[in-house]
ROMAR-926946 format. One record per residue (C-alpha): residue number from 0; x negated, y negated, z. Coordinates in steps of 0.25 Angstrom, whole numbers, always signed. Layout:
<nodes>
@pos:NUM	X:X	Y:Y	Z:Z
...
</nodes>
This chain:
<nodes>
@pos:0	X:+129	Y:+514	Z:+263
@pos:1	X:+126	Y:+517	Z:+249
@pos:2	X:+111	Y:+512	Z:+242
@pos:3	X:+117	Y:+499	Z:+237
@pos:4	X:+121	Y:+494	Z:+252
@pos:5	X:+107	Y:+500	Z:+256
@pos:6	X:+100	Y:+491	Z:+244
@pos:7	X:+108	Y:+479	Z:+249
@pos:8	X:+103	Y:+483	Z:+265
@pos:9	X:+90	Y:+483	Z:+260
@pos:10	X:+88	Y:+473	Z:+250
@pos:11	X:+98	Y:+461	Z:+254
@pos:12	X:+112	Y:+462	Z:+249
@pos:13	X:+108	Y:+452	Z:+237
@pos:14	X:+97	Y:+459	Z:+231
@pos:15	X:+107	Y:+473	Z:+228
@pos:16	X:+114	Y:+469	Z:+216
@pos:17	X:+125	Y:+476	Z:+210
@pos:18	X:+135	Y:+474	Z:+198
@pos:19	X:+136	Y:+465	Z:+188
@pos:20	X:+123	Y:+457	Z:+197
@pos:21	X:+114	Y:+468	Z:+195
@pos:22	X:+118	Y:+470	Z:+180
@pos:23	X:+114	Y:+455	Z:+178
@pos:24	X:+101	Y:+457	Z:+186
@pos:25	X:+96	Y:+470	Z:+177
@pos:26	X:+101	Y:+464	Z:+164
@pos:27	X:+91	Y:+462	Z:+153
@pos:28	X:+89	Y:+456	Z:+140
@pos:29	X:+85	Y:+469	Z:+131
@pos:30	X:+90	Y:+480	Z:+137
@pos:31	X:+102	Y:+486	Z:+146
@pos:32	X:+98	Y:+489	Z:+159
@pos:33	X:+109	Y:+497	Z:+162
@pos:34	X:+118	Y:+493	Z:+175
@pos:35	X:+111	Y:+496	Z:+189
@pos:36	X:+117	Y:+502	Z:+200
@pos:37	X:+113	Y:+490	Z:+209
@pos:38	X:+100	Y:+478	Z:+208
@pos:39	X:+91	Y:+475	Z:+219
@pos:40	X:+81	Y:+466	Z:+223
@pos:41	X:+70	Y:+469	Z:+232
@pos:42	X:+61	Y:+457	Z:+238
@pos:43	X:+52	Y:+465	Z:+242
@pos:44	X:+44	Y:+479	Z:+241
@pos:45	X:+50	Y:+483	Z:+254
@pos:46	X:+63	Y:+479	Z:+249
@pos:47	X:+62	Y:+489	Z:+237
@pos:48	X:+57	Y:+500	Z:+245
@pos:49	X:+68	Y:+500	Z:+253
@pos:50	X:+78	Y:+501	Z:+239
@pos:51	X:+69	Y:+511	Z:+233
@pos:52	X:+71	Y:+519	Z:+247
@pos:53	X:+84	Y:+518	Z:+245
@pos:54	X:+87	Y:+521	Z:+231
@pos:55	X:+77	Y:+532	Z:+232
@pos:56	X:+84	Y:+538	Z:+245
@pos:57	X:+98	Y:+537	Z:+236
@pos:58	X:+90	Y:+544	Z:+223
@pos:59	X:+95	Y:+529	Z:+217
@pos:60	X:+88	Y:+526	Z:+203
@pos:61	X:+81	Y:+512	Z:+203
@pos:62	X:+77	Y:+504	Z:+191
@pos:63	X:+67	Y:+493	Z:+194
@pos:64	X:+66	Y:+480	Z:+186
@pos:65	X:+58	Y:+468	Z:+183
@pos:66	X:+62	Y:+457	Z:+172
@pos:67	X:+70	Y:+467	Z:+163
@pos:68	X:+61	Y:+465	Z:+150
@pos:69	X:+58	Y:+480	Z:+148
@pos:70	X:+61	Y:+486	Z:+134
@pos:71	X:+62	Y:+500	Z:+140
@pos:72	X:+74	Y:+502	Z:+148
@pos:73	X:+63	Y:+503	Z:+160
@pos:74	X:+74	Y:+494	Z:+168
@pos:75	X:+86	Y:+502	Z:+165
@pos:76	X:+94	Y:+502	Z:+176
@pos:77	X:+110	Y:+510	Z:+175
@pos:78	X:+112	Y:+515	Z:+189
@pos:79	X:+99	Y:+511	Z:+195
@pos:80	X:+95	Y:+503	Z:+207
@pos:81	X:+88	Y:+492	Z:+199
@pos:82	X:+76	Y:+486	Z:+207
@pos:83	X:+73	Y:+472	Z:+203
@pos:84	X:+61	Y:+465	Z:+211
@pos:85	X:+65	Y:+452	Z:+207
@pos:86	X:+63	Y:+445	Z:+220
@pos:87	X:+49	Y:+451	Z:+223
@pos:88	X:+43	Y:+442	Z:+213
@pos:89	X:+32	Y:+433	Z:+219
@pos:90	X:+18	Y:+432	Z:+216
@pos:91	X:+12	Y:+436	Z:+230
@pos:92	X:-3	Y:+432	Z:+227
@pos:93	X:-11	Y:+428	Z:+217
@pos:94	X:-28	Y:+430	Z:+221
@pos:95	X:-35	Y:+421	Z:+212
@pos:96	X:-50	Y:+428	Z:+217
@pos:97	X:-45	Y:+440	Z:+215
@pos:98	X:-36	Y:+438	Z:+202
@pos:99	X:-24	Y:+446	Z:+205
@pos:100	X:-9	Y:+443	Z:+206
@pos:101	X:+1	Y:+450	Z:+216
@pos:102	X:+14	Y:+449	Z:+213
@pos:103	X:+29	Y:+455	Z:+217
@pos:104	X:+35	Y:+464	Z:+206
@pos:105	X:+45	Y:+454	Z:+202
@pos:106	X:+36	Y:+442	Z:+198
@pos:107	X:+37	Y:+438	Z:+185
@pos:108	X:+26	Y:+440	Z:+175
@pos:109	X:+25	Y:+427	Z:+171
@pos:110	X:+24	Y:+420	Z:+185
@pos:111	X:+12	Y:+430	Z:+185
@pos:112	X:+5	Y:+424	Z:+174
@pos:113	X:+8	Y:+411	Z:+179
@pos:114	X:+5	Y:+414	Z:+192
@pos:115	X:-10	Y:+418	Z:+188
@pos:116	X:-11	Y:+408	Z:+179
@pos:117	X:-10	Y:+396	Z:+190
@pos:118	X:-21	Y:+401	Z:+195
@pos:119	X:-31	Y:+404	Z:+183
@pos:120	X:-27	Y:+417	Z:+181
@pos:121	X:-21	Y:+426	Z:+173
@pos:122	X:-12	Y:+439	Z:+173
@pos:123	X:-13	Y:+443	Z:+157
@pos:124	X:+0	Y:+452	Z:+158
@pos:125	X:+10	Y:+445	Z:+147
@pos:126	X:+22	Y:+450	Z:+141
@pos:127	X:+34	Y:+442	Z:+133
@pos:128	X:+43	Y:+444	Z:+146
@pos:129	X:+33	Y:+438	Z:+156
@pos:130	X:+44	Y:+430	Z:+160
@pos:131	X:+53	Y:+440	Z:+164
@pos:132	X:+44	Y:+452	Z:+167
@pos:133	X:+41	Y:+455	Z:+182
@pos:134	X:+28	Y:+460	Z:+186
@pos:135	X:+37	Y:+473	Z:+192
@pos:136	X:+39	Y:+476	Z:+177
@pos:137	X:+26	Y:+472	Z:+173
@pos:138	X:+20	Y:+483	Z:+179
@pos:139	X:+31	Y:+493	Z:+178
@pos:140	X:+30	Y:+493	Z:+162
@pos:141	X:+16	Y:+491	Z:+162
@pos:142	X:+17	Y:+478	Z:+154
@pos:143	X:+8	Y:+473	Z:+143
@pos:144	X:+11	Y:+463	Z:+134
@pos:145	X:+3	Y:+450	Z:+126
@pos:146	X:-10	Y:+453	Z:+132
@pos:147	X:-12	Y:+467	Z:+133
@pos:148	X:-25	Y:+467	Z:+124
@pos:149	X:-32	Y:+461	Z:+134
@pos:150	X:-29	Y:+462	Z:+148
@pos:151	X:-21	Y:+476	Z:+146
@pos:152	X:-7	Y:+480	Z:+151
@pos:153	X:+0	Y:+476	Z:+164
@pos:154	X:-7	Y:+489	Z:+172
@pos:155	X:-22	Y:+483	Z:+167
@pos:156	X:-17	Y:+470	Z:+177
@pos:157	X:-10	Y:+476	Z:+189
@pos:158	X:-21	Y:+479	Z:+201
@pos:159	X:-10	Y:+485	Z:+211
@pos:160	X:+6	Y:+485	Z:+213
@pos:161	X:+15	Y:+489	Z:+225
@pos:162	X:+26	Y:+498	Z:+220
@pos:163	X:+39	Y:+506	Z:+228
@pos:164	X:+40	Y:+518	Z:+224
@pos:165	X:+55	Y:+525	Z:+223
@pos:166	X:+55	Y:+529	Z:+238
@pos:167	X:+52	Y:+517	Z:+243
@pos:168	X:+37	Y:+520	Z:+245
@pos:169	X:+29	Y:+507	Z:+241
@pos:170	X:+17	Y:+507	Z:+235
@pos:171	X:+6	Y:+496	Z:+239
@pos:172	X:-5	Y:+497	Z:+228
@pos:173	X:-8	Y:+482	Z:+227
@pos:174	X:-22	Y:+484	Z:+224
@pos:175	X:-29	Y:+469	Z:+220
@pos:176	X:-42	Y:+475	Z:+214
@pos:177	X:-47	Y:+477	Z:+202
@pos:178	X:-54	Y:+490	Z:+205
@pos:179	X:-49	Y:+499	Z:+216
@pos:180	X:-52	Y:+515	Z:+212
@pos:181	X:-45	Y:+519	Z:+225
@pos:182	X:-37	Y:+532	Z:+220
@pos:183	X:-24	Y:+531	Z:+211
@pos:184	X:-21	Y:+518	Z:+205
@pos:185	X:-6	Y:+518	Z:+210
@pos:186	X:-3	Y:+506	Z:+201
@pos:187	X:-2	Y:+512	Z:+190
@pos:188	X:+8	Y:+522	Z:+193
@pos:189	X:+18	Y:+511	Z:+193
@pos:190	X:+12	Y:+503	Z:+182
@pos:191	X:+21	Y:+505	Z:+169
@pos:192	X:+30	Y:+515	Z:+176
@pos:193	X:+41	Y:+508	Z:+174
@pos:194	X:+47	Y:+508	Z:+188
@pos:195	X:+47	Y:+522	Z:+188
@pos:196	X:+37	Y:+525	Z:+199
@pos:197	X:+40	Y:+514	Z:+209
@pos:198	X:+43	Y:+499	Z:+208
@pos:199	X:+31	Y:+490	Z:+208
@pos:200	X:+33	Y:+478	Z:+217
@pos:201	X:+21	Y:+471	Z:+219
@pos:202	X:+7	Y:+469	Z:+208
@pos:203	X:-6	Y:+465	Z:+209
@pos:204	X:-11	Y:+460	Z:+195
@pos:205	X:-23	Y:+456	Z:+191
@pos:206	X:-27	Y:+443	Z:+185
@pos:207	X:-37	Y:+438	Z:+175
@pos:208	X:-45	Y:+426	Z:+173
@pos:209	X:-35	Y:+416	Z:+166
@pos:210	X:-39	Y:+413	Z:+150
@pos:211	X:-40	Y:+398	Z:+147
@pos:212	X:-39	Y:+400	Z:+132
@pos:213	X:-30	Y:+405	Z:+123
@pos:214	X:-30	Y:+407	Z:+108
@pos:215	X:-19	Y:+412	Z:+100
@pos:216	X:-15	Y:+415	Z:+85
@pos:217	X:-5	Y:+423	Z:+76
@pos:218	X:-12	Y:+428	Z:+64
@pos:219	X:-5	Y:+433	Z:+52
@pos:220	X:-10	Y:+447	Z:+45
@pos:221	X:-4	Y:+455	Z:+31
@pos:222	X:-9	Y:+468	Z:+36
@pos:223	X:-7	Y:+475	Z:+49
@pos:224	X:-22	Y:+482	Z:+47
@pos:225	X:-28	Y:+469	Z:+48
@pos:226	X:-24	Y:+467	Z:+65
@pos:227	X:-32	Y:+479	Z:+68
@pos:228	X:-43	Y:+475	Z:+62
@pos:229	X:-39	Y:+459	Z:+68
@pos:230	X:-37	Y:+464	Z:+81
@pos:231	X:-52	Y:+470	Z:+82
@pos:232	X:-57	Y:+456	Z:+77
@pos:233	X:-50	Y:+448	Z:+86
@pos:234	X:-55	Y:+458	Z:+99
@pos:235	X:-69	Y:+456	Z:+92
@pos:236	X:-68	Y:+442	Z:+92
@pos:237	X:-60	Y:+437	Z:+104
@pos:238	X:-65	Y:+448	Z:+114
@pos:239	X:-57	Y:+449	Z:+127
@pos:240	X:-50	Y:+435	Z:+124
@pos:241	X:-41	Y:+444	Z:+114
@pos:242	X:-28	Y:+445	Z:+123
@pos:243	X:-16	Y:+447	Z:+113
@pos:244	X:-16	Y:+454	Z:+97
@pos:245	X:-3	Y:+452	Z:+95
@pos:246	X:+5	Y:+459	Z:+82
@pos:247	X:+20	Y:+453	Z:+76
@pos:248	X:+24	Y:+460	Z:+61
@pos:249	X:+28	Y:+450	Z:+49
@pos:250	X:+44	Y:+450	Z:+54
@pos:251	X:+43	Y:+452	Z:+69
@pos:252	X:+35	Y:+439	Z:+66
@pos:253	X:+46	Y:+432	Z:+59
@pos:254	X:+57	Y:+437	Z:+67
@pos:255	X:+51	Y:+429	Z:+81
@pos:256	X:+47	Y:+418	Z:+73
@pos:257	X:+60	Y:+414	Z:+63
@pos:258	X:+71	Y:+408	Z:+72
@pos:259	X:+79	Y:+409	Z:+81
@pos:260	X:+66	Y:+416	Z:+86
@pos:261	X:+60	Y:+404	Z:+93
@pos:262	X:+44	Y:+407	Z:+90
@pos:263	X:+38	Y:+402	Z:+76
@pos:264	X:+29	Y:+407	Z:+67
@pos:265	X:+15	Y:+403	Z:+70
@pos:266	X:+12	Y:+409	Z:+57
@pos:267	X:+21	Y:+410	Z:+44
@pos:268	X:+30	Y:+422	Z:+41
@pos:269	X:+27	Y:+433	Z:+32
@pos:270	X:+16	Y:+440	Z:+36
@pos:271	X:+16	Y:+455	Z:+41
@pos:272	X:+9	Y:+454	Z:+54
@pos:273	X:+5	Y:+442	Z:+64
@pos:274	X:-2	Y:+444	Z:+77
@pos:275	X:-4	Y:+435	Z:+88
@pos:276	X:-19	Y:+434	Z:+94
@pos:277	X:-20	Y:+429	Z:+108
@pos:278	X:-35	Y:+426	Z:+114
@pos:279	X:-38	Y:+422	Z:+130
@pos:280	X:-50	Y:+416	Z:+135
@pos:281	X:-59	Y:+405	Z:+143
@pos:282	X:-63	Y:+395	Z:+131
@pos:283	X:-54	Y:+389	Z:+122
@pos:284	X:-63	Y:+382	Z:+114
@pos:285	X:-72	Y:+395	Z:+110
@pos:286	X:-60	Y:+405	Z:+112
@pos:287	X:-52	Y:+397	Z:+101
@pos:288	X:-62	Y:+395	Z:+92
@pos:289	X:-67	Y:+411	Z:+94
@pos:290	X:-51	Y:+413	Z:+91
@pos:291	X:-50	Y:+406	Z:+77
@pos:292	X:-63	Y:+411	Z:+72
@pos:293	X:-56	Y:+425	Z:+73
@pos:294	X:-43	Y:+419	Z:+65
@pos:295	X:-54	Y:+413	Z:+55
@pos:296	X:-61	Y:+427	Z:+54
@pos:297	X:-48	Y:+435	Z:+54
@pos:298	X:-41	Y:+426	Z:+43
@pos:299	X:-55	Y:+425	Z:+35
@pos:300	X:-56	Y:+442	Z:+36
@pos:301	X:-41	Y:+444	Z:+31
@pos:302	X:-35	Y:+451	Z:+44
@pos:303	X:-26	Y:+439	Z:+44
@pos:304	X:-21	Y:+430	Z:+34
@pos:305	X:-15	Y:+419	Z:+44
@pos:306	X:-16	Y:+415	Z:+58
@pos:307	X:-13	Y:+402	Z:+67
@pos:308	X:-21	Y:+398	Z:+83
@pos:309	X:-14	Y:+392	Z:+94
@pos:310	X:-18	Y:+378	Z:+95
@pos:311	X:-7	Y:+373	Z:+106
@pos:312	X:-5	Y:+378	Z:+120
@pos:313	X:+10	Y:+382	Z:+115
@pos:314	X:+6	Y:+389	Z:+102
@pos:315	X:+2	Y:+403	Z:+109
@pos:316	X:+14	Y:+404	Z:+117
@pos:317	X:+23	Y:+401	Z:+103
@pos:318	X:+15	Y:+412	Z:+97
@pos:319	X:+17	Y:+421	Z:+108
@pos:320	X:+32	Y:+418	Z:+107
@pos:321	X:+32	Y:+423	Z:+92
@pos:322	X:+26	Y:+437	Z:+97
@pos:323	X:+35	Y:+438	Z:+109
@pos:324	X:+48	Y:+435	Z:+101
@pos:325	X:+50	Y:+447	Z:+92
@pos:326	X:+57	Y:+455	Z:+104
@pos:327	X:+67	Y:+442	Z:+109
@pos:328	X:+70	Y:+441	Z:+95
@pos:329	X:+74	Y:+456	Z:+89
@pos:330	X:+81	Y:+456	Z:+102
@pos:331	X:+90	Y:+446	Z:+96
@pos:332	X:+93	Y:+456	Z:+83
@pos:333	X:+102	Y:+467	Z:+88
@pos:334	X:+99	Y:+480	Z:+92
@pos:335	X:+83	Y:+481	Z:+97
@pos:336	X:+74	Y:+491	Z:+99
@pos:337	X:+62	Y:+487	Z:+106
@pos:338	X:+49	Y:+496	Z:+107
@pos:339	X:+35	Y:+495	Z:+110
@pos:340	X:+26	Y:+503	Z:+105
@pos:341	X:+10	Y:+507	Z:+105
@pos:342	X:+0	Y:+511	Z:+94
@pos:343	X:-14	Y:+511	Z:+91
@pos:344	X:-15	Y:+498	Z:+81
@pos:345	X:-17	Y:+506	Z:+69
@pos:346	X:-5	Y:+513	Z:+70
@pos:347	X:+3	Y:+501	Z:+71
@pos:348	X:+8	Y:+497	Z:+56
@pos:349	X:+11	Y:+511	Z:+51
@pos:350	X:+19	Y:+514	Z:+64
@pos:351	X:+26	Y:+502	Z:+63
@pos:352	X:+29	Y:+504	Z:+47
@pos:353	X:+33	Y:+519	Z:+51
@pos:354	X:+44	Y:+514	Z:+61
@pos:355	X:+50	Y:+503	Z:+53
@pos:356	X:+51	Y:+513	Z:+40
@pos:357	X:+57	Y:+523	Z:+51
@pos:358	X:+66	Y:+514	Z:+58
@pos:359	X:+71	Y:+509	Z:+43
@pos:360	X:+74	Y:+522	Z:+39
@pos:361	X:+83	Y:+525	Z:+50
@pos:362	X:+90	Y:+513	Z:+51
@pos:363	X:+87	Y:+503	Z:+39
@pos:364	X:+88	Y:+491	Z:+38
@pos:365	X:+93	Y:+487	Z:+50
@pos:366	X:+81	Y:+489	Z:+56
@pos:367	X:+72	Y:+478	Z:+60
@pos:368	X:+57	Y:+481	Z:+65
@pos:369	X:+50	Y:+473	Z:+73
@pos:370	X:+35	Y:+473	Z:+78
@pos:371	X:+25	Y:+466	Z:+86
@pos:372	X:+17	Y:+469	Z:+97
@pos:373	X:+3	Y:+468	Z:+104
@pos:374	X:-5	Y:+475	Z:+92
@pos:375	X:-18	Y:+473	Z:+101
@pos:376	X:-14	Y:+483	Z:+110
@pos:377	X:-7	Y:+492	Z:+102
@pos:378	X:+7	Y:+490	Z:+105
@pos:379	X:+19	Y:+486	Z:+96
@pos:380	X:+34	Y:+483	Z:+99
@pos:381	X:+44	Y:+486	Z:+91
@pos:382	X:+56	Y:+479	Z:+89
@pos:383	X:+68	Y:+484	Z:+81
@pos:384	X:+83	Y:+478	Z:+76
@pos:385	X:+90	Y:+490	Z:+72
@pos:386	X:+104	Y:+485	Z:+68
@pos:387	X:+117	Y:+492	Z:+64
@pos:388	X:+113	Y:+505	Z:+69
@pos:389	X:+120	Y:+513	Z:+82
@pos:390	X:+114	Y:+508	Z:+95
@pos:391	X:+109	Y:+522	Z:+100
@pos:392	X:+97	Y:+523	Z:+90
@pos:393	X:+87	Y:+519	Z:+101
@pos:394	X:+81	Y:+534	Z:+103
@pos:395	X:+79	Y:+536	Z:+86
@pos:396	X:+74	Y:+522	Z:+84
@pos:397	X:+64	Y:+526	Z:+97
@pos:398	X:+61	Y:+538	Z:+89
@pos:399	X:+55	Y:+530	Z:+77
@pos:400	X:+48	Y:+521	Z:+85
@pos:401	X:+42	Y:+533	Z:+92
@pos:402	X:+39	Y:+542	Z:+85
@pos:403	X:+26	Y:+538	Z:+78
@pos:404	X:+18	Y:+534	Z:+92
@pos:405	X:+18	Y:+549	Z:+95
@pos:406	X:+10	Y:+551	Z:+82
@pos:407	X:+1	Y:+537	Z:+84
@pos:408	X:+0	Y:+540	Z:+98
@pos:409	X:+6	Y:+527	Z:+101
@pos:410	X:+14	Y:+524	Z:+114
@pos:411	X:+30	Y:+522	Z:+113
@pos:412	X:+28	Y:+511	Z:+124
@pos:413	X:+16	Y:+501	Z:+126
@pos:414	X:+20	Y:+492	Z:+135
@pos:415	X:+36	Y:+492	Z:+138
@pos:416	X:+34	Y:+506	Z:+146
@pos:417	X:+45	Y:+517	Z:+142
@pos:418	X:+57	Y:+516	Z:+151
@pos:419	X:+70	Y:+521	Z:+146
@pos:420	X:+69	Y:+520	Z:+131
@pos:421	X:+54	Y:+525	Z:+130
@pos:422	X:+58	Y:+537	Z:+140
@pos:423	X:+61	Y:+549	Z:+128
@pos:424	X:+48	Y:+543	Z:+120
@pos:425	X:+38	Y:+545	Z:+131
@pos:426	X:+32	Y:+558	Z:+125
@pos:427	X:+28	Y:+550	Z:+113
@pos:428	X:+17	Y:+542	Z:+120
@pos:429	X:+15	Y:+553	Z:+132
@pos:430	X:+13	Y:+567	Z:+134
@pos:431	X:+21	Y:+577	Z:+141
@pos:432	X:+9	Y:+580	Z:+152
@pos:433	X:+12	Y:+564	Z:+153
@pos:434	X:+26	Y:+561	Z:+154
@pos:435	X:+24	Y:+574	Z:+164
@pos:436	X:+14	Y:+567	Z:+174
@pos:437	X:+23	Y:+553	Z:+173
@pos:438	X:+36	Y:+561	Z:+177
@pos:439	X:+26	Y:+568	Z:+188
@pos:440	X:+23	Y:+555	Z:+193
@pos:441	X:+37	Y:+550	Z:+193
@pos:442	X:+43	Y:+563	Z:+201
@pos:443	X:+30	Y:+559	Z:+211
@pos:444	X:+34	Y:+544	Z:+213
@pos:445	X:+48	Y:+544	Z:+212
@pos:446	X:+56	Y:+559	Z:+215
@pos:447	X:+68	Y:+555	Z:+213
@pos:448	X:+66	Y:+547	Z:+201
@pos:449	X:+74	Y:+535	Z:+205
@pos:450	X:+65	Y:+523	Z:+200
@pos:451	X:+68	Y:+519	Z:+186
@pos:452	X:+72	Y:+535	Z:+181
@pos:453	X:+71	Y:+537	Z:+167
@pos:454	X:+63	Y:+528	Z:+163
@pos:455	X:+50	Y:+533	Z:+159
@pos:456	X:+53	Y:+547	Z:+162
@pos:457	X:+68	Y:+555	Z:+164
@pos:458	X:+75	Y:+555	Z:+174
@pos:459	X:+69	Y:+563	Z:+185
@pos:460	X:+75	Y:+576	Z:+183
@pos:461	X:+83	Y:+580	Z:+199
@pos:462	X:+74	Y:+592	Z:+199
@pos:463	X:+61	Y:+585	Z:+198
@pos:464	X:+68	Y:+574	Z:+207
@pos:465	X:+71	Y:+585	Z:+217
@pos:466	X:+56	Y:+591	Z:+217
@pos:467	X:+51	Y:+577	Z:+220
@pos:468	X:+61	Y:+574	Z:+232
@pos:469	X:+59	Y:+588	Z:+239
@pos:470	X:+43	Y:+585	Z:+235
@pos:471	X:+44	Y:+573	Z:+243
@pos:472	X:+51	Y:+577	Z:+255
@pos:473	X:+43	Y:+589	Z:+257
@pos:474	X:+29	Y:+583	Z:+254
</nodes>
């Protein structure tokens, strides 16, 4: 029998696709995925122990998948096995005492959210795809997003996770507390590993006393110095209520806000930088008045010239739209390269002006540069239309991009994780003794380097891949 008709024996003849069907399955709005050797879905953790056995026995690469909005090529896929968990989706229980949340891999983010908040609570994990985005990838990229500033990234809120490993092994770590010093935490090695190190299928994530106030604002600046020196006040001010600090330049701002782009402008054109600032907490009544005494000082202090509040229930989420269009509409402008960057604050406006001078230079006026991002923790994304020009420039535009973190100590990667495109770059934000240990750990938990190979890291070498097969069998 060949793997194929030993998938289908395992995992039902409808859930092996082949052909045209799995092309359709992996494809994706931004990026090609390549064309899989077969799809197949697993209902359950057993169920994909059985494939990984398989393809692991068969030395058969396997690409896993969650909503396919990475930005990375992390889901890259030619010749792979693709592993979607799209039937292991289910909420399994919600503790209300307690405050966690246990879910399947393939559960979307949103019915997270929406799951917590029926019952008071709160999961603070939001990102632009929320809709599309399974808690599988969520863990696997580490994900941050809107809220980052105040409740950290997506490993600050996971308490525990099951994972298959590439031999089939599973691992059960669903740990439900907060504080458990019992040896290695295991979670973490397949937190933000991109699937690298084994398949997550199951999470425990922990939930947080739901906020019954919101305040939020766009403010309009004509200086980038003045944020810094914002973004202290408004910690001073607001406390632990401050939960997004959120940066747009003048044209990014003009671009999601002038049709056909569907958001408008809660403030008028023509200013260098705006920001969005997003409060949460338990009194509406003293939060918002708190909230407009810090425009009132801000404005009265110069460190903005204009700003407008949230009045309705809908006026937040129109703002947020304005933040979260700039990718859906450069998309729309030809070719696109997207990037995602981190720096310390003080760095950010002469990097930016270093790579736009740069990128001008090399390819003139056809370039378009676009920037926002969650200035509170540090993290910029990059957005550029480069027009006219042959479609293999990627790696010297990358070079631009890059080159400076390595002098700023920035991080080529805050938040989307480094799959394929990130792979050559890796050395800019990590050390040699690093990249050493991760490729360590990788021979360790997967020998033959089947799961999700060259993303990351290169390729197992067959040598190194030969070491760890005869390790294993003689240990």
């Amino acid at each position: 029998m060949s793997l194929i008709d030993d998938l289908r024996a395992a995992l039902g003849p409808a859930n092996v696709l082949e052909g045209e069907a799995a092309r359709e399955k992996v494809h994706t709005l931004y990026l090609p995925i390549g064309s899989p050797l077969a799809v197949v879905r697993p209902g359950s953790t057993e169920e994909l122990s059985q494939a990984l056995r398989l393809c692991h026995a068969a030395g058969q690469p396997v690409t896993p998948i969650g909503g396919l909005t990475n930005l990375v090529g992390s889901a890259h896929a030619q010749g792979a096995v693709v592993v979607t968990l799209e039937r292991m989706n289910a909420i399994e229980t919600l503790d209300t005492v307690n405050a966690t949340l246990t879910a399947q891999a393939g559960c979307k983010l949103q019915r997270v959210q929406e799951a917590a908040e029926a019952q008071g609570l709160f999961f603070p994990i939001d990102i632009g795809a929320r809709g599309s985005a399974s808690m599988g990838g969520v863990v696997s990229t580490n994900a941050g997003g809107n809220r980052v500033l105040r409740w950290g990234m997506a490993r600050d809120n996971i308490l525990g996770l099951e994972a298959v490993l590439a031999d089939g092994t599973v691992i059960s770590s669903l740990n439900t507390l907060i504080k458990n010093n019992a040896g290695y935490d295991l979670k973490q090695l397949f937190i933000g590993s991109e699937g690298t190190l084994g398949i997550v299928t199951r999470v425990v994530l922990r939930l947080r006393t739901g906020p019954t106030s919101q305040q939020t604002a766009f403010v309009a600046t004509d200086r980038f110095d003045s944020l810094p020196e914002l973004l202290g006040m408004v910690h001073r001010e607001l406390g632990g209520a401050l939960c997004a600090f959120e940066l747009m330049w003048g044209d990014t701002y003009a671009l999601a806000t002038t049709p056909p782009a569907p958001g408008r402008p809660p403030l008028p054109h023509g200013y260098p930088y705006y920001a969005l600032i997003e409060s949460m907490g338990s009194d509406h009544a003293a939060d918002t008045a708190r909230f407009e005494a810090l425009l009132e000082g801000a404005l009265e202090g110069g460190l903005i010239v204009d700003a407008v509040l949230a009045k309705s229930a809908a006026e937040p989420g129109a703002m947020w739209m304005v933040r979260e269009e700039g990718t859906a509409e450069t998309a729309k402008r030809g070719q696109l390269f997207l990037f995602d960057v981190s720096l310390k604050v003080g760095d950010m406006e002469a990097y930016v002006a270093e790579v736009r001078a740069a990128l001008l230079d090399a390819y003139g006026p056809s370039t378009a540069v676009w920037v926002f991002g969650h200035l509170g923790d540090g993290n910029l994304h990059i957005n550029l239309n480069i027009f006219d020009q042959p479609t293999d420039i990627r790696h010297a535009v990358e070079e631009i991009v890059y080159a400076p973190l390595a002098r700023l100590k920035g991080s080529i990667s805050a938040e989307h994780g480094v799959g394929l495109f990130k792979r050559d770059f890796l050395g800019v934000s990590r050390s040699a003794e690093e990249i050493a240990l991760m490729a360590r750990l990788k021979t360790a938990l997967d020998p033959t380097g089947i799961l999700n190979p060259g993303k990351v890291l290169p390729v197992l070498s067959l040598r190194s891949a030969e070491v760890g097969r005869t390790s294993s069998a003689g240990g």
